[in-house]
C-alpha positions as CSV (number, residue, x, y, z in Angstrom):
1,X,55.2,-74.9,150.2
2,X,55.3,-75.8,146.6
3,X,56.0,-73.7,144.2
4,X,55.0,-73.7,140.1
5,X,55.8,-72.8,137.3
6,X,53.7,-72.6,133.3
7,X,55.4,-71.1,130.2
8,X,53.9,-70.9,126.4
9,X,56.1,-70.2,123.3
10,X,55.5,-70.7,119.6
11,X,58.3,-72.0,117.4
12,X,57.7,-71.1,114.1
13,X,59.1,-74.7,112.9
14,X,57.0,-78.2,111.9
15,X,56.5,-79.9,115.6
16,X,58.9,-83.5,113.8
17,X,62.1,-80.9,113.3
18,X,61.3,-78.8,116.9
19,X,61.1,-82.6,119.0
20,X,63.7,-83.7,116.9
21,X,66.3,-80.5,118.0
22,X,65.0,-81.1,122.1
23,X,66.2,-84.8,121.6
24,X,69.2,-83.7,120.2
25,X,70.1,-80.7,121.6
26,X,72.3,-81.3,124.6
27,X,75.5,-81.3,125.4
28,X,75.9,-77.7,123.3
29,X,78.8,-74.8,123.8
30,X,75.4,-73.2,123.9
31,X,74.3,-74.4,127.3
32,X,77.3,-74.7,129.8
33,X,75.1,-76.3,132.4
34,X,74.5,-79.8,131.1
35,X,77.5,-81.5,130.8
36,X,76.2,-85.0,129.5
37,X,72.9,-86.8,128.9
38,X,73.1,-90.9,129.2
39,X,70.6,-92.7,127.8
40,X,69.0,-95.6,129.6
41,X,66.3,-97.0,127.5
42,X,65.7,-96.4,123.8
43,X,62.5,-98.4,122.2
44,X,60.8,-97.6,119.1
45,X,57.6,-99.7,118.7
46,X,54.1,-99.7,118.3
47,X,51.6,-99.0,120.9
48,X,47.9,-99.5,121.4
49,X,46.6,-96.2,122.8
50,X,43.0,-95.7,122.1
51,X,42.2,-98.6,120.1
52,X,44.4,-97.9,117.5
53,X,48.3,-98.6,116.9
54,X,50.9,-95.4,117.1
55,X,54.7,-95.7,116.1
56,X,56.2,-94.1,119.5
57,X,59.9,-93.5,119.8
58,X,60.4,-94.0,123.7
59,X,63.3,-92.9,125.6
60,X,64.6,-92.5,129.4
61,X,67.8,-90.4,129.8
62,X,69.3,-89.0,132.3
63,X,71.2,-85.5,132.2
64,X,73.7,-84.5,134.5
65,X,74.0,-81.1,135.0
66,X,76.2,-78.6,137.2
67,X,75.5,-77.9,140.8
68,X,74.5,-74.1,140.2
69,X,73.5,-73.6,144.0
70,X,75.4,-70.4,145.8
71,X,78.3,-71.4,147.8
72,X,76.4,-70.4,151.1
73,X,74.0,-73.3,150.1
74,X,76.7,-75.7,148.7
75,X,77.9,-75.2,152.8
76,X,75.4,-77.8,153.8
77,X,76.6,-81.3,152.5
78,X,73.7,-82.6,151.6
79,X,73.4,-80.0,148.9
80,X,76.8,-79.8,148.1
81,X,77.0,-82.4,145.5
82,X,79.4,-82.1,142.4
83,X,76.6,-82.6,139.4
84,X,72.9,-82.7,140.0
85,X,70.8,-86.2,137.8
86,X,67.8,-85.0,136.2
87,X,65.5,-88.3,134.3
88,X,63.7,-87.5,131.4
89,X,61.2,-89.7,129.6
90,X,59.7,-89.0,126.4
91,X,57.3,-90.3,124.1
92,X,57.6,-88.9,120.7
93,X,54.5,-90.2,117.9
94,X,56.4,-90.8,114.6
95,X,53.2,-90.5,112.7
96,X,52.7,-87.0,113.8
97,X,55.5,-86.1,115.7
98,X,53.7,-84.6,118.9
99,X,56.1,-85.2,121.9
100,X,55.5,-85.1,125.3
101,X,58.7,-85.0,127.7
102,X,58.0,-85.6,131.9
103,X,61.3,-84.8,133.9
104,X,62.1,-84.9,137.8
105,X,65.1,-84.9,139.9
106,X,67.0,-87.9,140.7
107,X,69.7,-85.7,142.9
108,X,68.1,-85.1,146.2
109,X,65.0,-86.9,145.7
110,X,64.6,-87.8,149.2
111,X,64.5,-83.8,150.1
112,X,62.7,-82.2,147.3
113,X,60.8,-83.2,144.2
114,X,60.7,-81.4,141.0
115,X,58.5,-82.6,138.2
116,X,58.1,-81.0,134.5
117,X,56.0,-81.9,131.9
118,X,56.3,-80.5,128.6
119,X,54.2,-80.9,125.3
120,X,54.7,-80.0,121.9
121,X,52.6,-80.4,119.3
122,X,51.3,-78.5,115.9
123,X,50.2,-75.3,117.0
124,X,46.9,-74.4,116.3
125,X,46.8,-70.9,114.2
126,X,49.6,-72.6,112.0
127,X,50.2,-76.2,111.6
128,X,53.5,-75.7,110.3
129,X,54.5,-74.2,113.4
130,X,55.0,-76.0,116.7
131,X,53.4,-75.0,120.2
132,X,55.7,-75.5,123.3
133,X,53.7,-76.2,126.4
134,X,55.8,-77.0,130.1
135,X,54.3,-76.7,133.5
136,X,55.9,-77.9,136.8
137,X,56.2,-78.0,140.5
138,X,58.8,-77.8,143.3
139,X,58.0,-79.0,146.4
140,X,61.3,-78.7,149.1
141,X,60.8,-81.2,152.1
142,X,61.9,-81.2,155.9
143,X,64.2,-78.7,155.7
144,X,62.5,-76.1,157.0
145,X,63.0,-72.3,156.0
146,X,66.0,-73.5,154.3
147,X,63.4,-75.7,152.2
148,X,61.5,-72.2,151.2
149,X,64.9,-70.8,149.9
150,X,65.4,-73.4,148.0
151,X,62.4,-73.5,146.5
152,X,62.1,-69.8,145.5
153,X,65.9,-70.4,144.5
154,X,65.3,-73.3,142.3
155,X,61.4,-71.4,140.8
156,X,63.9,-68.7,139.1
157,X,66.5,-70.7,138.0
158,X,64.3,-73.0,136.4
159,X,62.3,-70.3,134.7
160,X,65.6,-68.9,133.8
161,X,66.6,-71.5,132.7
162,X,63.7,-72.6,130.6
163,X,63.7,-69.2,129.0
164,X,67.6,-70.2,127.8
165,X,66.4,-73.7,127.1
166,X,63.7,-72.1,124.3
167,X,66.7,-69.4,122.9
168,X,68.9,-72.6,122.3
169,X,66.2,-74.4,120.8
170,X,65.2,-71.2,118.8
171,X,69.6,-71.0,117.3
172,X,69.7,-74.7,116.5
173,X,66.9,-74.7,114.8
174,X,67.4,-71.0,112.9
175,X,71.2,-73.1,112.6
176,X,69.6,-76.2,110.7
177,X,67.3,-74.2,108.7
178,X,69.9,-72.3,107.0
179,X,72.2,-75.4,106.8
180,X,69.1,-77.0,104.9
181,X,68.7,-74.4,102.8
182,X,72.3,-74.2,101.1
């Protein structure tokens, strides 16, 4: 079974300061779940995508977050491991400052996969206003009914925790726009 996920939101911020906050945004008191993102690779360059030359600020991080399976789940070693690895790639365009983010699971990789992509880019009512985009799968292998738990298990967390993700995102940026402003 694989189970998916698609969520919409508008921030009313330019799409350069909303990337800018998801770059920057974790570790936060805000979000107790991620306890540290490593980056692996950091390029800014230009690239040839359509014939033309882009300024793209590339990065591959990896966040390690806390094991937030039950206990009764956490019973079974092979999911009772201490922090779970997500990897996150991004692409950001300096020229307009669209961003597109694709994440997956590094933990347990050889028993489920989890992929997410996410976009953000001007919104289309209000250019000064950014549109959030993020769709995703979770596919549980070999592990039988178990596997279905964990999928439905792992469907609302992530949706949970997506809907956090976007609050946070919402008070930084509120947070920078009246530190701009005095």
């Amino acid at each position: 079974m694989v189970v998916s996920f698609n969520i919409e939101h508008i921030f009313k911020y330019p799409v350069q300061q909303v990337a800018n906050t998801h770059l920057t945004k974790y570790p936060t008191d805000k979000e107790k779940v991620v306890l540290k993102v490593e980056t692996l690779e950091h390029s800014v360059g230009e690239v040839t995508i359509k014939y033309w030359n882009q300024g793209i600020d590339y990065r591959r991080r990896w966040a390690f977050c806390q094991n937030v399976l039950p206990g009764l789940m956490k019973k079974v070693d092979v999911l009772n491991e201490k922090a779970i690895i997500l990897e996150e790639e991004s692409w950001m365009n300096l020229r307009s400052g669209d961003l597109l983010v694709k994440s997956r699971n590094i933990t347990w990789a050889k028993y489920a996969t989890m992929n997410e992509q996410t976009k953000f880019a001007p919104a289309a009512d209000n250019a000064n206003w950014t549109k959030f985009e993020q769709s995703g799968y979770i596919e549980v292998k070999n592990l039988g009914s178990l596997g279905a738990l964990l999928e439905i298990f792992a469907c609302k967390f992530l949706n949970k925790g997506a809907l956090k993700a976007l609050r946070v995102m919402e008070e930084l940026l509120n947070e920078k726009s009246h530190s701009a402003e005095s």
